[in-house]
C-alpha beads as a LAMMPS data file, in Angstrom:
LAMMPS data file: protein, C-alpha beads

431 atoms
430 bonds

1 atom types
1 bond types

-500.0 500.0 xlo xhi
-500.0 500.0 ylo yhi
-500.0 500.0 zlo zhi

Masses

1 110.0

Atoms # bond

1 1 1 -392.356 412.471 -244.493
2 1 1 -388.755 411.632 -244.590
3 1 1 -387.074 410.695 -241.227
4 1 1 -384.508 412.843 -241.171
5 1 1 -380.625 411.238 -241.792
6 1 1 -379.240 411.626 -238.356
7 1 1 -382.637 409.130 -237.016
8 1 1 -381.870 407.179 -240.039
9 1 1 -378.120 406.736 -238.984
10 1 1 -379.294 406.062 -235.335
11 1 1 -381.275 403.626 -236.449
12 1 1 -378.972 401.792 -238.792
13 1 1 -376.550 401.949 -235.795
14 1 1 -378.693 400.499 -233.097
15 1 1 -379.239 398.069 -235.453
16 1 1 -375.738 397.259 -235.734
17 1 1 -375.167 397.125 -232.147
18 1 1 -378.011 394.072 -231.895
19 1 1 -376.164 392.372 -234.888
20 1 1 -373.190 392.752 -232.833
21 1 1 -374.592 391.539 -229.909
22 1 1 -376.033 388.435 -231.566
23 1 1 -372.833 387.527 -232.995
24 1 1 -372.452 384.323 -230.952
25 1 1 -376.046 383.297 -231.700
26 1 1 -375.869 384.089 -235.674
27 1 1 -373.139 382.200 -236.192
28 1 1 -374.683 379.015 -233.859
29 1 1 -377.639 379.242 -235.634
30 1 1 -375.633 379.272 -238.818
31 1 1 -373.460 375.876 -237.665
32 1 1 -377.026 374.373 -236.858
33 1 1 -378.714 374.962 -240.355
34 1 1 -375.676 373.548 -242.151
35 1 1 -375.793 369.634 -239.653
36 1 1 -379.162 369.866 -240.205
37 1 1 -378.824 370.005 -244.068
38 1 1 -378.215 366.937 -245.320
39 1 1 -376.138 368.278 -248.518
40 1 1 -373.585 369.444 -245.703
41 1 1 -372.769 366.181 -244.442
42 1 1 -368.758 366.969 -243.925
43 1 1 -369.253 370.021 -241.129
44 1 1 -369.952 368.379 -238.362
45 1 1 -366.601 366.951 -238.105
46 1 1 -365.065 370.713 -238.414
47 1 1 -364.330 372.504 -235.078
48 1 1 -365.758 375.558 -234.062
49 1 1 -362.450 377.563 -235.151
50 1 1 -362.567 375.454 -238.180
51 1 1 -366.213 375.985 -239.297
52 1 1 -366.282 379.986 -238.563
53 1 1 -363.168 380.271 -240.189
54 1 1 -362.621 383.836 -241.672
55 1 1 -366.859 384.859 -241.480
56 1 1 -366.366 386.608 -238.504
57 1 1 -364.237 389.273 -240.587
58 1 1 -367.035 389.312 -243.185
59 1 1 -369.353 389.990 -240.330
60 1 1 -367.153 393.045 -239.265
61 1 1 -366.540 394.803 -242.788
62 1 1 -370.504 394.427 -242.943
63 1 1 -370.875 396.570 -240.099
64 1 1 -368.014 398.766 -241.030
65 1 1 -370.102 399.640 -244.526
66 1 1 -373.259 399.391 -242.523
67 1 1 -371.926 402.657 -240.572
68 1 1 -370.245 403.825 -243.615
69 1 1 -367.096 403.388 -242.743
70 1 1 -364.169 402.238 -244.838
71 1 1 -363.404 398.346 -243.607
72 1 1 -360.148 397.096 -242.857
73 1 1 -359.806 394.208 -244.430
74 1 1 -360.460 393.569 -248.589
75 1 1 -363.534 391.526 -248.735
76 1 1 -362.079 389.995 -251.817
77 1 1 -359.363 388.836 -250.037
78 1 1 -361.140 387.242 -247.215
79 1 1 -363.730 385.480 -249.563
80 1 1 -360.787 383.819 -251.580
81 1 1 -359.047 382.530 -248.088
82 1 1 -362.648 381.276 -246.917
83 1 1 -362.394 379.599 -250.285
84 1 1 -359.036 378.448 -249.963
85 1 1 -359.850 377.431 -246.189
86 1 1 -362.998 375.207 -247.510
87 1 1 -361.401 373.139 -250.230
88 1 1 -358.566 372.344 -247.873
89 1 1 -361.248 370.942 -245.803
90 1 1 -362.669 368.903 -248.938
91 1 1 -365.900 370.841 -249.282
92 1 1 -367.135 370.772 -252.739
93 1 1 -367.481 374.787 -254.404
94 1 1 -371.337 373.680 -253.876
95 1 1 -370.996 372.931 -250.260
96 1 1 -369.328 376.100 -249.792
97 1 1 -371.861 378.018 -251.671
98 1 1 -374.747 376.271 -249.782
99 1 1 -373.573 377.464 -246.155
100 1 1 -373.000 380.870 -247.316
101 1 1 -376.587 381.129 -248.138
102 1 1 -377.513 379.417 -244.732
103 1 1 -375.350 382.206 -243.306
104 1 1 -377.509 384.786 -244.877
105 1 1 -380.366 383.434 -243.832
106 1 1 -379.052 383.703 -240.314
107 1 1 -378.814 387.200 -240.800
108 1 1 -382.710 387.876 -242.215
109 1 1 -383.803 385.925 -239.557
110 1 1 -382.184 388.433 -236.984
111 1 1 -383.308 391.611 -238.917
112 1 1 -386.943 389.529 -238.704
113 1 1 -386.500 388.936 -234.719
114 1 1 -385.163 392.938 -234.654
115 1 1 -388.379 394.105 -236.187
116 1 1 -390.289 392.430 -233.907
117 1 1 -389.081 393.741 -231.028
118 1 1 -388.765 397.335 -232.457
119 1 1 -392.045 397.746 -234.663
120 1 1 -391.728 400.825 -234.945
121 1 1 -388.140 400.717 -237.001
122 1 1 -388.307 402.971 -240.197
123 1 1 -388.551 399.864 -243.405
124 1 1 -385.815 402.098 -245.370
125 1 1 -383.584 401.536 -242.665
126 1 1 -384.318 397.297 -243.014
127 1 1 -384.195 397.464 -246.361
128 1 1 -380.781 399.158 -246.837
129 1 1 -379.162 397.099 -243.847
130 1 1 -380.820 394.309 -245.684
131 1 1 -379.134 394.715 -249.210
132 1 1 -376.124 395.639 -247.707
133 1 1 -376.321 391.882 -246.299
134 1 1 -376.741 390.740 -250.068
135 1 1 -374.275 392.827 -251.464
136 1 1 -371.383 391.188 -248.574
137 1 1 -372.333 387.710 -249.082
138 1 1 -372.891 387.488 -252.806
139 1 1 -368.865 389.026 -252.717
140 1 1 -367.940 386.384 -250.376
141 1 1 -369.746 383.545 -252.424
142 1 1 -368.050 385.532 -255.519
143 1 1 -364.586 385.509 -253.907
144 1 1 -365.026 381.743 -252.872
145 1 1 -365.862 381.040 -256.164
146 1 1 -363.390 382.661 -257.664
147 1 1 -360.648 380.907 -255.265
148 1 1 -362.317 377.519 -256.224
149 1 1 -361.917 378.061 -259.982
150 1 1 -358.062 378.765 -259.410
151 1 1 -357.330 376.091 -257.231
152 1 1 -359.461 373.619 -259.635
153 1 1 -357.280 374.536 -262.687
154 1 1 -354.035 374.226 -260.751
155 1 1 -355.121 371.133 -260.071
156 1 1 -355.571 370.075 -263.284
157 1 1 -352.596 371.448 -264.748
158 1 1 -350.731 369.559 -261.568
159 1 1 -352.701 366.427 -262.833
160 1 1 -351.199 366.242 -266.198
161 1 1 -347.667 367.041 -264.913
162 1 1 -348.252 364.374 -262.524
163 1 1 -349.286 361.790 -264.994
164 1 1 -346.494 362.979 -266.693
165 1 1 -343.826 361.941 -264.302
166 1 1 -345.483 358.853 -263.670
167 1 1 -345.375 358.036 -267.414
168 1 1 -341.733 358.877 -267.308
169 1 1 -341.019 356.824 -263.774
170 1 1 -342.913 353.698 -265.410
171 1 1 -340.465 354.069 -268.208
172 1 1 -337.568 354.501 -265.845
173 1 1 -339.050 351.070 -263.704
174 1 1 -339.137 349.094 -266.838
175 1 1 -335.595 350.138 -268.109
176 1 1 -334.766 348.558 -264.565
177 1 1 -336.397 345.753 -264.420
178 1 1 -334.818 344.356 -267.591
179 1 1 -332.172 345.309 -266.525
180 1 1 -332.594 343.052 -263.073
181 1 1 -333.835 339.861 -265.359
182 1 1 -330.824 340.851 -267.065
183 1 1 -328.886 340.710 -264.303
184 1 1 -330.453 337.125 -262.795
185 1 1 -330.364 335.544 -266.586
186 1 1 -326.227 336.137 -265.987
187 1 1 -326.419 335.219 -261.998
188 1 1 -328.286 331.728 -263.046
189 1 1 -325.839 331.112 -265.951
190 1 1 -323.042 331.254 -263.472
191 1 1 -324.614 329.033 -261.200
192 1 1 -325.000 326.693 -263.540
193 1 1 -321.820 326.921 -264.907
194 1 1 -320.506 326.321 -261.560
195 1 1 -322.911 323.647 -260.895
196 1 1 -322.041 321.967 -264.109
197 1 1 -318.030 322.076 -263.579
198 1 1 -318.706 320.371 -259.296
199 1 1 -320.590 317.990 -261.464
200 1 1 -317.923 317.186 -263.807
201 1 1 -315.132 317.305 -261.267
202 1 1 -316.954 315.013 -259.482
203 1 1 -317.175 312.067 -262.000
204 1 1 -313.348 312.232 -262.003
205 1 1 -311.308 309.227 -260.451
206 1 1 -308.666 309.136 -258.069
207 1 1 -310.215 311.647 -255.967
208 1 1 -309.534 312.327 -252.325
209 1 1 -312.258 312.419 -249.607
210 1 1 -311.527 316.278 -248.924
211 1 1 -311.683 316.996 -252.594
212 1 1 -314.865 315.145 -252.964
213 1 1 -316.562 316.719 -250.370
214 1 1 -315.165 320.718 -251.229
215 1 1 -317.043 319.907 -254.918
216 1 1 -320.183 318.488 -253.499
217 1 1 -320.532 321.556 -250.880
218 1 1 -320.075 323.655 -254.062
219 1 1 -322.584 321.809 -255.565
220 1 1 -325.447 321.727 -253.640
221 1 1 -324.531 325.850 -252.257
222 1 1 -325.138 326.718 -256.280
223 1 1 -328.000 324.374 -256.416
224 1 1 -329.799 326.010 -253.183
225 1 1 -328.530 329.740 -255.036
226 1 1 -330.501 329.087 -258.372
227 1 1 -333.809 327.540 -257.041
228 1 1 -333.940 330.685 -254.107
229 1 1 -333.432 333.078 -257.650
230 1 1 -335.983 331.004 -259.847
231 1 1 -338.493 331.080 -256.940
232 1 1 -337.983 334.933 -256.736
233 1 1 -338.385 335.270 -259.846
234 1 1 -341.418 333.244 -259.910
235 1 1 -343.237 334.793 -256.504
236 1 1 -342.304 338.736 -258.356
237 1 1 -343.865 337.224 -261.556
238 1 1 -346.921 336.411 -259.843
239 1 1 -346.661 339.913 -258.061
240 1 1 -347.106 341.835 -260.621
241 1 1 -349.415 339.916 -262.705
242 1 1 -351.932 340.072 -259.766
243 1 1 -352.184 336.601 -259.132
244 1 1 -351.822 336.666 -255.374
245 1 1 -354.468 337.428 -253.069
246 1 1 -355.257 337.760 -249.695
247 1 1 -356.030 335.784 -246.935
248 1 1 -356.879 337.718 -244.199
249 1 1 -357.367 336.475 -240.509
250 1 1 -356.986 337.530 -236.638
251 1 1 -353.564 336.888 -236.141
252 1 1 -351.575 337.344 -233.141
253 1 1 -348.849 339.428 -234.261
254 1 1 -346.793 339.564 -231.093
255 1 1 -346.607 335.698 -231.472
256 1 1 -345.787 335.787 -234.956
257 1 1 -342.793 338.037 -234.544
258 1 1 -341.538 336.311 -231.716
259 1 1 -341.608 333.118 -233.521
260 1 1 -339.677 334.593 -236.548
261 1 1 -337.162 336.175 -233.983
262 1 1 -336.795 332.887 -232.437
263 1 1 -336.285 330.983 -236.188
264 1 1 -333.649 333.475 -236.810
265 1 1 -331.068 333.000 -233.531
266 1 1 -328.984 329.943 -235.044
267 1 1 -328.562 332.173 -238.034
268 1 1 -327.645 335.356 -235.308
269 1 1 -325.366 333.032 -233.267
270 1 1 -323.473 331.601 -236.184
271 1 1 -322.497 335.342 -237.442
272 1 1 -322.132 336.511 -233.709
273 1 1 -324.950 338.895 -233.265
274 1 1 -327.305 339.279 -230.961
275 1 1 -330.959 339.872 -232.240
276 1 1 -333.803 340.887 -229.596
277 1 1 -337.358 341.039 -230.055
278 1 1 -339.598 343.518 -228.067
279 1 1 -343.453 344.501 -228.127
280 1 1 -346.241 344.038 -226.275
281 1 1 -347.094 340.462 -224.983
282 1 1 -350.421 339.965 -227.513
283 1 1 -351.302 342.254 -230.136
284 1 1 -354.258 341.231 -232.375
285 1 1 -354.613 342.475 -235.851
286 1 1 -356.214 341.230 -238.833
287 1 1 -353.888 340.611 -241.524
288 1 1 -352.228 337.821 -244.396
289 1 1 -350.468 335.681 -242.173
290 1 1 -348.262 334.236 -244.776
291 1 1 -347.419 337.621 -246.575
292 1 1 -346.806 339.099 -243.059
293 1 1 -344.441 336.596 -241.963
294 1 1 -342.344 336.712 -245.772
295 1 1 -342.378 340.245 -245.702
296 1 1 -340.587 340.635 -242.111
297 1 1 -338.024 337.127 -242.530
298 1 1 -336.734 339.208 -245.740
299 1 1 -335.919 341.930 -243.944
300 1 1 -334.593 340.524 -240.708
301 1 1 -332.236 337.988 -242.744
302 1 1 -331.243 340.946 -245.105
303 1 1 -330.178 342.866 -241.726
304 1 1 -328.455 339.733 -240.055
305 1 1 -326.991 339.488 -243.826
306 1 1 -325.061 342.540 -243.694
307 1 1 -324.612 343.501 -239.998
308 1 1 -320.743 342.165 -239.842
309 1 1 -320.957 342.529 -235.695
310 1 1 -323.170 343.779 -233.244
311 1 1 -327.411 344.008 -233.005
312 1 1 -330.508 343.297 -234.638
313 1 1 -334.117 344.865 -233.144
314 1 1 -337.238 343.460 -234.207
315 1 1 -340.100 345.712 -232.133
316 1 1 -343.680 346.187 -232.683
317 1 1 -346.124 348.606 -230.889
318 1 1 -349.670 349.608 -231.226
319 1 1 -350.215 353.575 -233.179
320 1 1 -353.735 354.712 -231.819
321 1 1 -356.736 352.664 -232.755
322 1 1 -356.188 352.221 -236.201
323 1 1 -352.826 351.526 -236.982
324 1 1 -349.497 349.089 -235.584
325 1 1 -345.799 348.995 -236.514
326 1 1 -343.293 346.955 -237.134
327 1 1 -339.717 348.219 -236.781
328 1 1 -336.093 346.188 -237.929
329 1 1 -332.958 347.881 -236.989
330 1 1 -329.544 346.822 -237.240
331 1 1 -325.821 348.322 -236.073
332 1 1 -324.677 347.218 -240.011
333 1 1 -322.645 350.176 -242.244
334 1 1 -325.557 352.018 -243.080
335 1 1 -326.906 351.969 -246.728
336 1 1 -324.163 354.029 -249.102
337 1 1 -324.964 357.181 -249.972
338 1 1 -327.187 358.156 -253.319
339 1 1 -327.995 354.517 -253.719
340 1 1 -330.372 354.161 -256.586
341 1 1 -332.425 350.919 -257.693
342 1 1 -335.206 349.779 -258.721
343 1 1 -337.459 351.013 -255.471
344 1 1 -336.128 354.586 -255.702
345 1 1 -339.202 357.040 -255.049
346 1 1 -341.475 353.795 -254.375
347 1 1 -340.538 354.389 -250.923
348 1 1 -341.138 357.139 -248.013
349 1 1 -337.598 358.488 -246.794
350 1 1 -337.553 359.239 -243.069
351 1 1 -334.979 361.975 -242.575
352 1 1 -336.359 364.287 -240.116
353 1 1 -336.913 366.161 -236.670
354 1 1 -338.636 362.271 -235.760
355 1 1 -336.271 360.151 -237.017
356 1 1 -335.404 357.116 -234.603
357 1 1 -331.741 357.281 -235.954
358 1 1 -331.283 361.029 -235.694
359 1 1 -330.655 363.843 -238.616
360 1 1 -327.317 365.160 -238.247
361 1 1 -325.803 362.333 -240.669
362 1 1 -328.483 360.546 -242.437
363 1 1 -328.799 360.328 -245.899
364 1 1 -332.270 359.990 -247.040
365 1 1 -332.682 356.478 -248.582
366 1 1 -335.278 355.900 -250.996
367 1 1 -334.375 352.231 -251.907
368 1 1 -333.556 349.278 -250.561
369 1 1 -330.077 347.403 -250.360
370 1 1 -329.257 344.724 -253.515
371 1 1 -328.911 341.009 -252.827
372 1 1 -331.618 340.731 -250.171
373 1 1 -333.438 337.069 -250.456
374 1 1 -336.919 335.786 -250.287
375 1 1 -337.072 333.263 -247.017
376 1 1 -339.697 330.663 -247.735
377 1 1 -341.988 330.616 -244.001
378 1 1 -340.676 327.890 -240.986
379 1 1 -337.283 326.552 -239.690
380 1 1 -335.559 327.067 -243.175
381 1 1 -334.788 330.663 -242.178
382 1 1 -332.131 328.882 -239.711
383 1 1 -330.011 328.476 -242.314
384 1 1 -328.083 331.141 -243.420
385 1 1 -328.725 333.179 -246.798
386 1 1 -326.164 333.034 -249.481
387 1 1 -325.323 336.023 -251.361
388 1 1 -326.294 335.698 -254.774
389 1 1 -326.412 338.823 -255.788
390 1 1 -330.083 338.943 -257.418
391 1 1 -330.019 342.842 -257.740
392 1 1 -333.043 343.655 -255.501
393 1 1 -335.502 340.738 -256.961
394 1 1 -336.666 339.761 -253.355
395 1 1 -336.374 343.349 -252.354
396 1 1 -338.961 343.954 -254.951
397 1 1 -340.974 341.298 -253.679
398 1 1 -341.112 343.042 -249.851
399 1 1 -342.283 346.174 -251.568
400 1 1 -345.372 344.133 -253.644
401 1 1 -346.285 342.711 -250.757
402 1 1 -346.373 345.336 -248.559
403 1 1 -348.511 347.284 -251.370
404 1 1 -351.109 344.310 -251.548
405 1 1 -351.448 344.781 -247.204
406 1 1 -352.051 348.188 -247.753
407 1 1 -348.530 348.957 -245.698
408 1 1 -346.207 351.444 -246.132
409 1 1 -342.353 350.497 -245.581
410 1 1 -340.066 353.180 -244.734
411 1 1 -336.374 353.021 -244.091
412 1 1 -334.112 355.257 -241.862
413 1 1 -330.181 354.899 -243.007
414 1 1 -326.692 356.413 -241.434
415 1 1 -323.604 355.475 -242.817
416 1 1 -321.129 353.535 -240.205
417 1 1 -324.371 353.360 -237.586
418 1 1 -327.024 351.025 -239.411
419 1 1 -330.588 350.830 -241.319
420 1 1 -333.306 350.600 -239.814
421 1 1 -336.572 349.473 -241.904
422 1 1 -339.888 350.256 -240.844
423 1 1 -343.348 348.861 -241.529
424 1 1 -346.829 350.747 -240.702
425 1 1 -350.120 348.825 -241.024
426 1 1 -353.994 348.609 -240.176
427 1 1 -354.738 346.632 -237.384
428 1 1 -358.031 346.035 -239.794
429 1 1 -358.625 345.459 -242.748
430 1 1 -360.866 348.244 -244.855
431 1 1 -363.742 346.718 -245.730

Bonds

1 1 1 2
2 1 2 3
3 1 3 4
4 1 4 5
5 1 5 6
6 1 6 7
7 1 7 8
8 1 8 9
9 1 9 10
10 1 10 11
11 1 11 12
12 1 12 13
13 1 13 14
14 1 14 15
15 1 15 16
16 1 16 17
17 1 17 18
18 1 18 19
19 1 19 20
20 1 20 21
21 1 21 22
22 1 22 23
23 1 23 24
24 1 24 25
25 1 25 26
26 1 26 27
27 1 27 28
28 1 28 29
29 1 29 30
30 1 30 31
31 1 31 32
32 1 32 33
33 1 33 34
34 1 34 35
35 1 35 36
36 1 36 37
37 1 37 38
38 1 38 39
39 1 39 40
40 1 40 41
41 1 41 42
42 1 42 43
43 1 43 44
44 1 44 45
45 1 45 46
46 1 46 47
47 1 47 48
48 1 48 49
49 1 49 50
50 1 50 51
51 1 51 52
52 1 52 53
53 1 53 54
54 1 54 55
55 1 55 56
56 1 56 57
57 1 57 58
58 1 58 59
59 1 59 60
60 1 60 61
61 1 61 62
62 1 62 63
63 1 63 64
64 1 64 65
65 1 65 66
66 1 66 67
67 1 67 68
68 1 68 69
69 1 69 70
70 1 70 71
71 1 71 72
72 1 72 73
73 1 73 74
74 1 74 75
75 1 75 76
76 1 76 77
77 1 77 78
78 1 78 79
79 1 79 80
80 1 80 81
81 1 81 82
82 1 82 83
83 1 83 84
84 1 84 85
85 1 85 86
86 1 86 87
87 1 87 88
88 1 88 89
89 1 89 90
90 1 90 91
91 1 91 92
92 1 92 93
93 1 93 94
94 1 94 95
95 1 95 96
96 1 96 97
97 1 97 98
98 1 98 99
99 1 99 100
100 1 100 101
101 1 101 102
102 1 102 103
103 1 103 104
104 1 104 105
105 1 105 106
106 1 106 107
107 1 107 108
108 1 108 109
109 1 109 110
110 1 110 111
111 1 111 112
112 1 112 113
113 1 113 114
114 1 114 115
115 1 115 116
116 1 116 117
117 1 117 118
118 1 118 119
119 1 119 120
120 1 120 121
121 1 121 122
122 1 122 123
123 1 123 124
124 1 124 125
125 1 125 126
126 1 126 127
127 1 127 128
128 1 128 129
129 1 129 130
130 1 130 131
131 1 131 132
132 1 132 133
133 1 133 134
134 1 134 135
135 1 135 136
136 1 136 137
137 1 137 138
138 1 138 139
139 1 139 140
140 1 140 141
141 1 141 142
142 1 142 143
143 1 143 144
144 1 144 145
145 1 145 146
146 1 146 147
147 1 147 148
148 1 148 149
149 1 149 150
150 1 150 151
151 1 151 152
152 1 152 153
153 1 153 154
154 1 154 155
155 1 155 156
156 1 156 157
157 1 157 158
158 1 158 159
159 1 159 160
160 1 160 161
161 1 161 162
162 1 162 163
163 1 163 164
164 1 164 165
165 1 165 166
166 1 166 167
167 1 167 168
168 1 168 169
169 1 169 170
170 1 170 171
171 1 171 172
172 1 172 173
173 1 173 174
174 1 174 175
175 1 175 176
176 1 176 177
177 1 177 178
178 1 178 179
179 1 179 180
180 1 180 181
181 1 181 182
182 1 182 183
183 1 183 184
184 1 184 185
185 1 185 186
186 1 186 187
187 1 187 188
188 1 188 189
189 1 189 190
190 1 190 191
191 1 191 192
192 1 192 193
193 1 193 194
194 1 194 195
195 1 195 196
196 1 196 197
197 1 197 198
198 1 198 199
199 1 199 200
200 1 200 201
201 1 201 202
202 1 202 203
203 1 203 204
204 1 204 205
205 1 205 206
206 1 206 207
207 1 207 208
208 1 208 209
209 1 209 210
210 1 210 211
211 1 211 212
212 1 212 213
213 1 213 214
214 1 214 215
215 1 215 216
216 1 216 217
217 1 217 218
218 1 218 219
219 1 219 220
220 1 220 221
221 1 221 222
222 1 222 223
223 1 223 224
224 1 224 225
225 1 225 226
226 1 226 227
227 1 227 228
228 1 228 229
229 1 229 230
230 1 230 231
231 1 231 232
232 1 232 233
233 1 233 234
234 1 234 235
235 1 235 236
236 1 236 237
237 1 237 238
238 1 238 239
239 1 239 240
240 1 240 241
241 1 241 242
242 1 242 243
243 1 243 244
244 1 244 245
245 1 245 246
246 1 246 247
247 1 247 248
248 1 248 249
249 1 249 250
250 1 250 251
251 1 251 252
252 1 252 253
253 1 253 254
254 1 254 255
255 1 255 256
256 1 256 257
257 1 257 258
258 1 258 259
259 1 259 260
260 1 260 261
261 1 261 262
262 1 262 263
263 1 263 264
264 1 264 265
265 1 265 266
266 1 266 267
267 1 267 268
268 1 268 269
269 1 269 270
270 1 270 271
271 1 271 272
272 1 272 273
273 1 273 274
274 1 274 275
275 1 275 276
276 1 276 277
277 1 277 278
278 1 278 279
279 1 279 280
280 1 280 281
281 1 281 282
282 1 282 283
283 1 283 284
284 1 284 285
285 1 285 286
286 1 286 287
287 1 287 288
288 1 288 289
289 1 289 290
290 1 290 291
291 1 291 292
292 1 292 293
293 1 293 294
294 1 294 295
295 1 295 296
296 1 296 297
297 1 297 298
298 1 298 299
299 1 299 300
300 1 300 301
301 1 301 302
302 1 302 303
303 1 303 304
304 1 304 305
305 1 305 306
306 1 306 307
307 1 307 308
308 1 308 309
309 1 309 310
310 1 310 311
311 1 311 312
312 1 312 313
313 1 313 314
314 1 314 315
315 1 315 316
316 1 316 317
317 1 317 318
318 1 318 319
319 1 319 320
320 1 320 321
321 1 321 322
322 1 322 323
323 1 323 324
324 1 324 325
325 1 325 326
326 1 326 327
327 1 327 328
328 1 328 329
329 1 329 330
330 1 330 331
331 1 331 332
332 1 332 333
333 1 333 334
334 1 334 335
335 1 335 336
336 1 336 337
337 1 337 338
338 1 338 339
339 1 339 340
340 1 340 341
341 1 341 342
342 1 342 343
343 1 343 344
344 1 344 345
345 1 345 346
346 1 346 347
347 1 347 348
348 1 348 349
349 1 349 350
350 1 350 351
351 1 351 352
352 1 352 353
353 1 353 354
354 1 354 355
355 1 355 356
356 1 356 357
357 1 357 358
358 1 358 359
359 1 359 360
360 1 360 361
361 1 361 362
362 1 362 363
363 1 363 364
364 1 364 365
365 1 365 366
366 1 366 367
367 1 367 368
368 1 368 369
369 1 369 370
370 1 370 371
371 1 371 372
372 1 372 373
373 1 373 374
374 1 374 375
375 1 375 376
376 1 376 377
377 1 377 378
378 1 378 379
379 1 379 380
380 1 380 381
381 1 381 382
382 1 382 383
383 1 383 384
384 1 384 385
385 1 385 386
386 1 386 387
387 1 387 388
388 1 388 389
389 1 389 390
390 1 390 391
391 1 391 392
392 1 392 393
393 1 393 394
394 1 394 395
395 1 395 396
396 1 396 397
397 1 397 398
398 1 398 399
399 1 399 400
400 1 400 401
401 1 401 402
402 1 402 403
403 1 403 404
404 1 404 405
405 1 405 406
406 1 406 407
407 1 407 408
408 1 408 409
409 1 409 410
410 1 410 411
411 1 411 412
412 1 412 413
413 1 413 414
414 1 414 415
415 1 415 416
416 1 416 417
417 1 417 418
418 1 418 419
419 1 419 420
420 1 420 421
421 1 421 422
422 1 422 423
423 1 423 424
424 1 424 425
425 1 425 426
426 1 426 427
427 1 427 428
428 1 428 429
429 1 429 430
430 1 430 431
């Protein structure tokens, strides 16, 4: 005989009350069938907010049908945020589909442990509870699913745009960089015009001391200005065809810096500036010495370059476990405004609520400035840079090398106040 539909509703919502009541356990049960499945290897990093995520609302409009009442919340909805929520969290669509089932199997396994302590429940009553589970999770799976296929096809259509604007950028790079070789074909000619007229002048007879010595300064300046260019233009060749590697080793970074900082204050005192190096007394990291050391003398002789009066800060500190950084600031003009070169969007502007020089006035700077210079390593970088306007060749060079360390090299400008150029790093190497 039929049990009559006021037990059978009872029933269904005693039921419901026990599912409620082993909310905490189903979805603990659920967390511990997913670690323990070795398909599911990214969840154990999630945190308990992270990993429950919107299931607690599917748990709800399953009771809310369960006692036929209309649920507050769209499943279809809440299945395409799960989805949404899961492949921010870089868990494949099968991942995804793979815990929902382990969730469902949570819930048998209660409707198992309910029978047992109620044998006498009416099997209708299981049954219908039980395909009412089937019905919410293959719509949630569905949903997620769903969500998955729209975000994977966005994706791709972001893809091809993507390698669409990088076709268009490498375009845009090469333009520029003929334009630079351009530039340092005319800069060498003029040296060696110059160098070619001292020369000349110098053969002549009759002339005075003072004369002789104004043509063989102007010698030997063009002379040092087209070998720095040719070896630029060498070390970026090399660069970019790959053919310099890496040498890593344990280096003691703290007595690196200080070193260069210490190189650099003949070059400071001659132009009046004061340059100050701070950071913790030892800092070990495992890096290219050599690369290391070119990539910060650039900068610091590119700041002492065009800071007319005032400061230069070299500091380094330790970020976490994983990562140290290197920061150059100067009290020079500032970079002008809507500067563009060869480096524009290679770099990461750094115009924001945590920017060291402040955001009421700074112009986000995605380049660097022109007529920086490569400093060979050692006491040469005591002698003081001339400008030979190579259009960003060395600058090129700091961002290649700061590529092959795996480093990312920001810069924070304001016009009138000064640049400051920063560098961020492993402390080891990836292996």
């Amino acid at each position: 005989m039929d049990t009559p539909t006021l037990d059978r509703y009872s029933t269904t919502s005693e039921l419901v009350k026990y599912i409620f009541a082993r909310r905490e356990a189903i979805l603990q049960n659920w967390r511990v069938a997913c670690e323990q499945d070795p398909a599911l290897s990214k969840v154990s990093v999630l945190s308990r907010e992270e990993f429950n995520d919107l299931l607690p609302i599917v748990l709800d409009i399953l009771e809310q049908r369960l006692l036929n009442q209309q649920p507050e919340v769209d499943l279809s909805i809440t299945a395409k945020s799960h989805g949404l929520h899961r492949w921010q969290k870089a868990l494949a669509l099968a991942e995804t589909i793979r815990e929902i089932n382990h969730l469902t199997k949570s819930l048998f396994n209660e409707l198992q442990a309910y029978l047992e302590l109620f044998p006498q429940t009416d099997a209708r009553v299981l049954l219908l509870v039980q395909e009412q589970i089937v019905q919410v999770m293959n719509e949630t799976m569905h949903g997620s699913v769903k969500k998955y296929d729209e975000l994977q096809r966005l994706e791709a259509a972001n893809r091809v745009a993507t390698l669409q604007q990088v076709i268009d950028h490498m375009e845009v790079l090469s333009r520029q960089r003929g334009d630079i070789l351009r530039t340092s074909s005319h800069d060498l000619r003029g040296s060696f015009g110059i160098i070619n007229s001292a020369a000349y002048l110098l053969k002549a007879e009759n002339l005075s001391d003072q004369e002789r010595e104004k043509y063989t300064e102007m010698l030997s300046r063009n002379l040092t200005n087209a070998q720095s260019m040719l070896d630029n233009l060498m070390a970026l060749a090399r660069l970019e065809a790959g053919e310099e590697t890496l040498q890593m080793e344990h280096v003691n970074a703290s007595e690196l810096l200080r070193g260069i900082v210490e190189d650099a204050q003949p070059m400071a005192t001659q132009r009046g500036l004061v340059v100050q190096a701070s950071g913790p007394d030892s800092l070990l990291v495992e890096t290219d010495k050599i690369k290391l050391q070119r990539i910060v003398q650039n900068l610091l002789v590119n700041s002492l370059t065009y800071t007319a009066r005032g400061f230069v800060s070299v500091s380094w500190s330790q970020q976490g476990d994983a990562r140290w950084v290197i920061g150059i600031q100067d009290s020079g003009p500032g970079l002008p405004p809507g500067l563009t070169g060869l480096l524009v969007k290679q770099l990461k502007p750094t115009v924001d609520a945590t920017s060291t020089t402040g955001t009421d006035q700074a112009e986000p700077v995605s380049v660097l400035p022109d007529q920086d210079q490569e400093i060979p390593p050692g006491p040469t970088l005591v002698k003081e840079v001339a400008r030979t306007g190579g259009e960003g060749v060395g600058l090129q060079i700091v961002k290649r090398l700061c590529d092959l360390l795996d480093a990312n090299l920001e810069i924070e400008s304001q016009s009138g106040r000064g640049t400051l150029f920063r560098i961020r790093m492993a402390i080891r190497q990836a292996e």
